[in-house]
C-alpha positions as CSV (number, residue, x, y, z in Angstrom):
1,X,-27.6,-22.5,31.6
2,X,-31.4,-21.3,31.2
3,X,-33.1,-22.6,34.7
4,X,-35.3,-25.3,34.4
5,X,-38.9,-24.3,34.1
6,X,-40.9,-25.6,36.8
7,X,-44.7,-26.5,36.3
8,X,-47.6,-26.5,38.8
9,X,-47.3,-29.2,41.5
10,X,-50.6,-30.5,40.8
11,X,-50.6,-30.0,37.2
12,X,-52.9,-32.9,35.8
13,X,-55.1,-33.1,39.4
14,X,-58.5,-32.7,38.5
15,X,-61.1,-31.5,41.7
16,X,-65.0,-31.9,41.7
17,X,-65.4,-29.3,44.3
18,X,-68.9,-29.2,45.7
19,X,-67.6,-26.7,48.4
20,X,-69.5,-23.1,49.1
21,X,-69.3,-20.4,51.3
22,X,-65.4,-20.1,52.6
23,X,-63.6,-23.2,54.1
24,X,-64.1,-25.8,51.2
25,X,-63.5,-22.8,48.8
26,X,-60.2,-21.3,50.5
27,X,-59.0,-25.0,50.1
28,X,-59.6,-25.2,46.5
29,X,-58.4,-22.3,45.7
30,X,-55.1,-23.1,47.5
31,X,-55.2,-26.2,45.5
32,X,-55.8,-24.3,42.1
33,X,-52.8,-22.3,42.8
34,X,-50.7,-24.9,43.2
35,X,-51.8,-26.1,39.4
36,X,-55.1,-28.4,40.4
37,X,-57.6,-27.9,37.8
38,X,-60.6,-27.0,39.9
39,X,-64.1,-27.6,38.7
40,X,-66.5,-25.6,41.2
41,X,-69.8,-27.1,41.0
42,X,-72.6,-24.3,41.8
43,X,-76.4,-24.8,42.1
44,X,-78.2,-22.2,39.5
45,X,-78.3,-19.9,42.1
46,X,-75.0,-19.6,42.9
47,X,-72.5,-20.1,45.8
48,X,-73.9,-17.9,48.7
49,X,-71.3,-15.2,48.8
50,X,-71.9,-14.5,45.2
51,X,-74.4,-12.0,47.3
52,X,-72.8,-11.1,50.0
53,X,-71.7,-7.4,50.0
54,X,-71.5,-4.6,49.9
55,X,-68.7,-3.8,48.7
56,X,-69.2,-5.2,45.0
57,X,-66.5,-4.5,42.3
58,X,-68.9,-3.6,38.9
59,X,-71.6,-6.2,40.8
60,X,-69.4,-8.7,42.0
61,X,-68.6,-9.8,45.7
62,X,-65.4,-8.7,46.8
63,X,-66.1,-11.7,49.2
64,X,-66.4,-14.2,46.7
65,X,-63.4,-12.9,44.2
66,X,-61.2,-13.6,47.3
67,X,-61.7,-17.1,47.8
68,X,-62.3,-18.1,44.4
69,X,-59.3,-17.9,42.0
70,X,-58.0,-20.2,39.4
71,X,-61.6,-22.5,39.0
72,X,-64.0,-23.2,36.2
73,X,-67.7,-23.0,36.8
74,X,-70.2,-25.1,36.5
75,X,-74.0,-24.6,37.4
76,X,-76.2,-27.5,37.9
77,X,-79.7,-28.7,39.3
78,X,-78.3,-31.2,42.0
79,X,-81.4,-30.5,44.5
80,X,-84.2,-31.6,41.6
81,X,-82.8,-33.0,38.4
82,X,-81.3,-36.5,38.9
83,X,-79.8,-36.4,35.6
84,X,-77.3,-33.5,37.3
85,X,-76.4,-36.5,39.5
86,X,-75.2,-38.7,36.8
87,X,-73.4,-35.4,35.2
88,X,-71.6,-35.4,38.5
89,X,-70.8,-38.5,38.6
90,X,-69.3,-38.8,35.6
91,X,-67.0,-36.1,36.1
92,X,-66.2,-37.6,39.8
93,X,-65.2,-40.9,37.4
94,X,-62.6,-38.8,36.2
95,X,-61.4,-36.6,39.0
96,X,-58.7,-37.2,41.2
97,X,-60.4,-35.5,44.2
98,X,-64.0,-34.5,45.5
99,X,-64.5,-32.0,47.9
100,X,-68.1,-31.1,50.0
101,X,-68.7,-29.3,52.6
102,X,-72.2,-30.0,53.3
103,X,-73.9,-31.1,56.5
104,X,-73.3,-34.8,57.3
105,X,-75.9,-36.4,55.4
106,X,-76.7,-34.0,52.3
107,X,-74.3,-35.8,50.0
108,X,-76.3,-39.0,50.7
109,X,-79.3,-37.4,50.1
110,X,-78.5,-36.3,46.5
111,X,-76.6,-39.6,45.3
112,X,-73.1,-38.5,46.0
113,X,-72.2,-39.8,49.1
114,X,-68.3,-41.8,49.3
115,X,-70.1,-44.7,48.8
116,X,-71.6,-44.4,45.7
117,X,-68.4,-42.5,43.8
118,X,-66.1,-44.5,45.1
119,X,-68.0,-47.6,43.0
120,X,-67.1,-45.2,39.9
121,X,-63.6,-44.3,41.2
122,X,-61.8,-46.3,43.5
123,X,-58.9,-44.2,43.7
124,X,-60.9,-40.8,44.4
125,X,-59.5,-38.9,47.5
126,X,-63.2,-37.5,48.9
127,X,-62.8,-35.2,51.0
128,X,-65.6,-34.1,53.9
129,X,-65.0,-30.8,55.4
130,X,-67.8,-29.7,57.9
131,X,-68.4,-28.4,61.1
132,X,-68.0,-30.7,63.6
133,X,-67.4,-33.6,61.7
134,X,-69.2,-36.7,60.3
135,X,-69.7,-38.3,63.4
136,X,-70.3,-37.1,67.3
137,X,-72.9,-35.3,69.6
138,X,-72.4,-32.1,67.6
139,X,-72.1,-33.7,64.3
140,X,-75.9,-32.5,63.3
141,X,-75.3,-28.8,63.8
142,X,-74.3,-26.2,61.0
143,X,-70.8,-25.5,60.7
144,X,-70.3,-21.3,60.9
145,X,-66.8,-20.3,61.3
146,X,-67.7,-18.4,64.9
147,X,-69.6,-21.1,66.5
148,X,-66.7,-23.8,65.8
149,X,-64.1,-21.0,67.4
150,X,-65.9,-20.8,70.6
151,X,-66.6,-24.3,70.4
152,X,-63.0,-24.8,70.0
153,X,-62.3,-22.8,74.0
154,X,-60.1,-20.5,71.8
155,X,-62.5,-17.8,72.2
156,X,-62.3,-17.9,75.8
157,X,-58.7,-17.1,75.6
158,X,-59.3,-13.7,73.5
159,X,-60.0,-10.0,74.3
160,X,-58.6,-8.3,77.4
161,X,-58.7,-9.6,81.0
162,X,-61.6,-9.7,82.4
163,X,-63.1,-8.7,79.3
164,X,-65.9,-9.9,76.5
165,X,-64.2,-12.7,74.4
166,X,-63.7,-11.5,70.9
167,X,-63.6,-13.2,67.6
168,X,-60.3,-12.9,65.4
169,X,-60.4,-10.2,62.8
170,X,-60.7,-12.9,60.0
171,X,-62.5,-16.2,59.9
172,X,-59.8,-18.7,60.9
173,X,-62.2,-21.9,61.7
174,X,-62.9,-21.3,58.1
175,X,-58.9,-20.6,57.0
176,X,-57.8,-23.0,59.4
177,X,-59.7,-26.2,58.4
178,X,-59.7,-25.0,54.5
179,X,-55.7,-25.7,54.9
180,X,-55.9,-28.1,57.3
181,X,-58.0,-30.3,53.5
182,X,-55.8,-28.9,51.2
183,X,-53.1,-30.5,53.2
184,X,-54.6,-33.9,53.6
185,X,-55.6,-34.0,50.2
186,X,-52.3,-33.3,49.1
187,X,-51.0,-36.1,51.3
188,X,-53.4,-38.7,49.8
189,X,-52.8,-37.6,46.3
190,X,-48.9,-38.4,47.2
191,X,-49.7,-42.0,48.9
192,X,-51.7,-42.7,45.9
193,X,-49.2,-41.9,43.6
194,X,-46.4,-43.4,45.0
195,X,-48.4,-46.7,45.5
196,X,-49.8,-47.9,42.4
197,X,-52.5,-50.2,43.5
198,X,-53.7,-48.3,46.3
199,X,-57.9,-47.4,46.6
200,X,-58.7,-43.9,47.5
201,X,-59.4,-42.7,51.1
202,X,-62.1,-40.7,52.3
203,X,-61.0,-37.9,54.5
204,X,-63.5,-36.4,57.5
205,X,-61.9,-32.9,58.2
206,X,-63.8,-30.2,60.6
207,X,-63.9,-27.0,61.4
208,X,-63.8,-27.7,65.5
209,X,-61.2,-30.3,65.1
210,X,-59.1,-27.9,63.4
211,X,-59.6,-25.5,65.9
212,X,-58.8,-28.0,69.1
213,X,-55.8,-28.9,67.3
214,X,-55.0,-25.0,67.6
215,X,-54.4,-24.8,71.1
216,X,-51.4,-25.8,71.1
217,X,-49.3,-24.9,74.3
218,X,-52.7,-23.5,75.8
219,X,-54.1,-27.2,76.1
220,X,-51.1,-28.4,77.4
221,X,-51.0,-25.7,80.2
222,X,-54.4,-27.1,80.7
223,X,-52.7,-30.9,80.7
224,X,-50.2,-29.7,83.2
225,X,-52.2,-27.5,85.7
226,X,-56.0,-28.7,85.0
227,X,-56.4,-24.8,85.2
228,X,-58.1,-23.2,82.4
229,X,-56.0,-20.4,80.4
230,X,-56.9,-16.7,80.8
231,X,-56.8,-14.0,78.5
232,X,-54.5,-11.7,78.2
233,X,-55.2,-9.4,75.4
234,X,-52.3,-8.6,72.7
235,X,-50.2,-10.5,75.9
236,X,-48.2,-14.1,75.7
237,X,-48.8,-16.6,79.1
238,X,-45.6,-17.3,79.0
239,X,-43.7,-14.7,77.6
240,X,-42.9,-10.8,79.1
241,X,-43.1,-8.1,77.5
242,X,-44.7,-10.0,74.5
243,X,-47.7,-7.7,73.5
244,X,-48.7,-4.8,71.9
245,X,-47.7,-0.9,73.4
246,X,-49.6,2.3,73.2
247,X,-46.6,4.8,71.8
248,X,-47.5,8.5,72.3
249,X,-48.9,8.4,68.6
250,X,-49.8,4.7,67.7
251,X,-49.7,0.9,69.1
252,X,-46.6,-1.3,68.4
253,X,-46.0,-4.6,69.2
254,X,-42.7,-5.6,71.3
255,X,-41.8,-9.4,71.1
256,X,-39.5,-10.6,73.8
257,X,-38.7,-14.1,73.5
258,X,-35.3,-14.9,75.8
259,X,-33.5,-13.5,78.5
260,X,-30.9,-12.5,75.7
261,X,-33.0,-10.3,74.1
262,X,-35.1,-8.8,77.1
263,X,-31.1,-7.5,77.6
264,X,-30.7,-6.1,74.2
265,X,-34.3,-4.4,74.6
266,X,-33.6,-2.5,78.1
267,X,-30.0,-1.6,76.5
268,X,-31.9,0.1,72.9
269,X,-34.0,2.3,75.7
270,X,-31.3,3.0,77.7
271,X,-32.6,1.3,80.9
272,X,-30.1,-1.1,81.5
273,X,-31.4,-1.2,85.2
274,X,-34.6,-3.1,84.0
275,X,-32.5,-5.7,82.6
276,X,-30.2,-6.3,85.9
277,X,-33.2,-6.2,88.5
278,X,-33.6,-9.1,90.0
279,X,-37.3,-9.3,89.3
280,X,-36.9,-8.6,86.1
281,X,-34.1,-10.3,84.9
282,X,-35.2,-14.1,83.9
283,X,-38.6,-15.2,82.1
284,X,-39.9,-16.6,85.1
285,X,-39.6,-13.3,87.0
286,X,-40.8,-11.0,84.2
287,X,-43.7,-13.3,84.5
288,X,-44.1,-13.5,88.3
289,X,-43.8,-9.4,88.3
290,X,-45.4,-8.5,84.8
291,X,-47.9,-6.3,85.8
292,X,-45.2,-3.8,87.8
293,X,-42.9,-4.5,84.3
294,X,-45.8,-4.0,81.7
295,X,-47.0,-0.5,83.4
296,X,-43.0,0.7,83.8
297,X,-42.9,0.0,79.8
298,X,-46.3,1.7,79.7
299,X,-45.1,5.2,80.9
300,X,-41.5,4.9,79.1
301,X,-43.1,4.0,75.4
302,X,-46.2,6.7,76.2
303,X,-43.8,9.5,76.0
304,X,-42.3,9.2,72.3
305,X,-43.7,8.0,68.8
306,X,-44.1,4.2,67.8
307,X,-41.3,4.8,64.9
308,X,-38.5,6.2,67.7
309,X,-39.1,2.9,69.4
310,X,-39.1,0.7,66.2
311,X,-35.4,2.8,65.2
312,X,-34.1,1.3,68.4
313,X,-35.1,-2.0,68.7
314,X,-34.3,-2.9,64.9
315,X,-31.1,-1.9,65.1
316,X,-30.9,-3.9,68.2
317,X,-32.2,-6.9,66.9
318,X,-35.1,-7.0,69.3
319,X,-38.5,-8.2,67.4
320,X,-41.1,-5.5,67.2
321,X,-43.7,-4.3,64.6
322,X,-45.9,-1.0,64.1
323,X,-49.2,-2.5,64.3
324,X,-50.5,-1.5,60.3
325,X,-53.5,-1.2,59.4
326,X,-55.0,-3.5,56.6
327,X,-54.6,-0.5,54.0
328,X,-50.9,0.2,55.1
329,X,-50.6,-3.6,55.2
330,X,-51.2,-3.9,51.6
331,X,-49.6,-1.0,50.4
332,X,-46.2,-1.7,52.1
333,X,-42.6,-1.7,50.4
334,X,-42.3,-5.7,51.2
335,X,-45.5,-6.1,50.4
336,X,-45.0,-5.0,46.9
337,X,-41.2,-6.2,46.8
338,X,-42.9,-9.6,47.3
339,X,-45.9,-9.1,44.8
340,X,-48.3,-10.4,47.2
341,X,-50.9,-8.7,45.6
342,X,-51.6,-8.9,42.2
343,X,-53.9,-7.5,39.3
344,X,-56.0,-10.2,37.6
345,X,-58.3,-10.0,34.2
346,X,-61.8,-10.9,35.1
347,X,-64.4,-11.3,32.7
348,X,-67.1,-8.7,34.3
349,X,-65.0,-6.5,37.2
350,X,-62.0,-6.3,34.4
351,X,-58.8,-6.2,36.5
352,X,-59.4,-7.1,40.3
353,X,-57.2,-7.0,42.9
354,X,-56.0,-10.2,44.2
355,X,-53.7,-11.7,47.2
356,X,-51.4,-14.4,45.5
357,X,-50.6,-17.6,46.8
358,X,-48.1,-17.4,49.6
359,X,-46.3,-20.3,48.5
360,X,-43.2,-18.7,46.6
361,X,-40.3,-20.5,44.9
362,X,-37.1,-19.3,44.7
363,X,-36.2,-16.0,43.1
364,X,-39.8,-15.3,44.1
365,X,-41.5,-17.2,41.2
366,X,-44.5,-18.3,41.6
367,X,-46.3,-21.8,41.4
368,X,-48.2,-21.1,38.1
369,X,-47.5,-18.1,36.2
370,X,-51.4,-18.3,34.6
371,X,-53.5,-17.1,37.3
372,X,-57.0,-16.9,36.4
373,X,-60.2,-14.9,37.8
374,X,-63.2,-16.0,40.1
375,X,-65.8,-17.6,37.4
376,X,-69.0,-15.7,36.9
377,X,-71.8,-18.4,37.8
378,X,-71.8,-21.1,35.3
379,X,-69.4,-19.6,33.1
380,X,-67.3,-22.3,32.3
381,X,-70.8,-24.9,32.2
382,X,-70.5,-25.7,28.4
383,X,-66.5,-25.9,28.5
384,X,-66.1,-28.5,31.0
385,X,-69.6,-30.3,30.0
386,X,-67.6,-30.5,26.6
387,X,-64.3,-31.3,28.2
388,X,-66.4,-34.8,30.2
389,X,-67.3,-36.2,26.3
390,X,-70.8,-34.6,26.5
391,X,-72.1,-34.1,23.2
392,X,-73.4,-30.3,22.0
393,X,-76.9,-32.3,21.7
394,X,-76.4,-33.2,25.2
395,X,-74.7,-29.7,26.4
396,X,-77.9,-28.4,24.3
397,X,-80.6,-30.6,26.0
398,X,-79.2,-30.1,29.2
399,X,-79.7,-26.6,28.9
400,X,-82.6,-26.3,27.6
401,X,-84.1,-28.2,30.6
402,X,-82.4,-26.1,33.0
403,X,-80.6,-29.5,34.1
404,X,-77.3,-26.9,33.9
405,X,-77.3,-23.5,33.2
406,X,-74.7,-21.3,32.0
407,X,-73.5,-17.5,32.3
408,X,-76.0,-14.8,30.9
409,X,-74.2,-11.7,29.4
């Protein structure tokens, strides 16, 4: 028996996405994997990081081809020309979901607020995603990915000891919150679909939200003590040894999550000692003691390679990891076994390189078996104009007065 074939989750969803830069765009893009058919509506200028670079791949962003797969694009005038306003609107009549990530208040000012499509859609799932939200003392300010993680008191919590606080290597206000939509969106496309005479919902997601709702176990130490968490580097509060180790040729990280395995670790280096001292032997006394524990590991791991290490702890079943680099990362066996990167046609750069959606079905199939490129700037304007009922006197008109504008080349 042949397997049944599978189509796109969201196959059918259509999404107005007004989103730019990276959070609103990482969400869409999620959401286009997943089958969504995403329209992404760009002034005639472009979506910022259509500039941002170097590096370029033959003159576009690598930025913007990374966030941008599996959408249609469509430039418009929204700023000056009202009649791009009733353009978008009619496509919002006919979408299952808007997206923005404006500053509070910018939709309103350009005829698009909730308010006003949901009078031409009741059932549209409208989706806000800013920096601090619509509402609050800090709603007014811009949302950048770095400001909402120190916001957040995350960024106190990174770097070394007594260090500066560092930023993660990737944006992950941005990531974080782009998800954090694509999940509630998802959610209200279900409730709406399961409940036939429901309305739509309007849906205020933000960047330091997101990143509060991060902390996790570090706000409830907070909770519990009313002490504020330190840093502790590649470290874990409450886990020993649980960090990264300087080998005599590369770091490595060591994971040591139960008693059980802080056993089988001190047995794969042949110091079964460190496992039966009594201030080593429990997680509270690795903890109590870490700094005597984490400079004994210190001098054993300094005096053979990473790999040696890795040997013995993976065939004792003790979590650990060379630390790769983002090249080695990519290039990997399992990274390839799982064909998390893949080549995709693209109408000026020809094939680009492109990390696939993570969300894998079994036998490793993927979601949608179509994946398409990042749109040039308006390439898709005349399409999905046509696609709406517009006319090719209207498409034409529109055009002409720059109301929309379309790809040159």
């Amino acid at each position: 028996m042949k397997p049944t074939k599978i189509s796109p989750f969201l196959q059918g969803i259509k999404v107005l996405d007004f989103s730019q830069i990276l959070s609103g765009p990482y969400c869409t893009q999620l959401l286009g994997d997943l089958g969504a058919d995403i329209y992404k509506v760009e002034p005639l200028y472009g979506d910022g990081t259509r500039k941002w670079g170097p590096p370029f791949i033959k003159g576009e962003s690598a930025y913007f081809l990374s966030i941008n797969r599996n959408k249609k694009s469509i430039a418009m005038d929204l700023t000056k020309r009202p009649e791009a306003t009733s353009i978008a609107l009619r496509m919002a009549s006919k979408c299952d979901v808007l997206i923005e990530n404006f500053r509070p208040g910018v939709m309103s000012k350009l005829g698009l607020d909730y308010d006003v499509v949901r009078k031409h859609n009741s059932r549209i799932v409208y989706c806000s995603l800013s920096g601090y939200g619509q509402s609050g003392p800090l709603s007014h300010k811009p949302g950048y990915d770095i400001a909402a993680f120190a916001a957040s008191g995350i960024m106190s919590i990174t770097g070394e000891e007594g260090g500066t606080p560092v930023k993660v290597g990737v944006p992950v206000a941005d990531i974080g919150s782009g998800m954090f939509s694509a999940l509630a969106i998802t959610s209200a496309l279900l409730g709406i679909r399961t409940k036939p005479n429901s309305k739509g919902v309007y849906l205020d997601i933000s960047m330091y939200d997101s990143m509060i709702s991060w902390l996790t176990f570090q706000a409830g130490y907070y909770f519990a003590t009313g002490k504020n968490p330190k840093p502790l580097g590649s470290a874990h509060p409450l886990l020993v040894p649980y960090q990264a180790f300087r080998a005599n040729d590369r770091y490595f990280i060591l994971a040591v999550g139960s008693d059980a395995l802080w056993t089988r670790a001190c047995e794969a280096i042949k110091r079964k000692d460190l496992a039966s001292a009594k201030k080593f032997a429990t997680v509270s006394s690795r903890i109590s003691n870490r700094k005597i524990l984490i400079s004994t590991l210190e001098r054993i791991f300094a005096e053979k390679s990473a790999s040696h290490w890795l040997k013995l702890f993976d065939k004792a079943g003790v979590p650990s990891s060379p630390i790769s680099t983002v090249g080695e990362a990519l290039q990997s066996n399992h990274t390839q076994f799982r064909h998390i990167v893949e080549n995709v046609n693209h109408t000026s750069a020809k094939a680009i390189k492109s990390i696939r959606s993570p969300i894998t079905l079994m036998n490793g199939k993927k979601i949608r078996s179509d994946d398409s490129a990042p749109p040039l700037l308006g390439e898709h304007t005349v399409e999905i104009l046509s696609s709406f009922n517009y006319s090719d006197r209207d498409i034409d008109i529109f055009l002409k007065k720059k109301i929309v504008a379309e790809a040159s080349g």
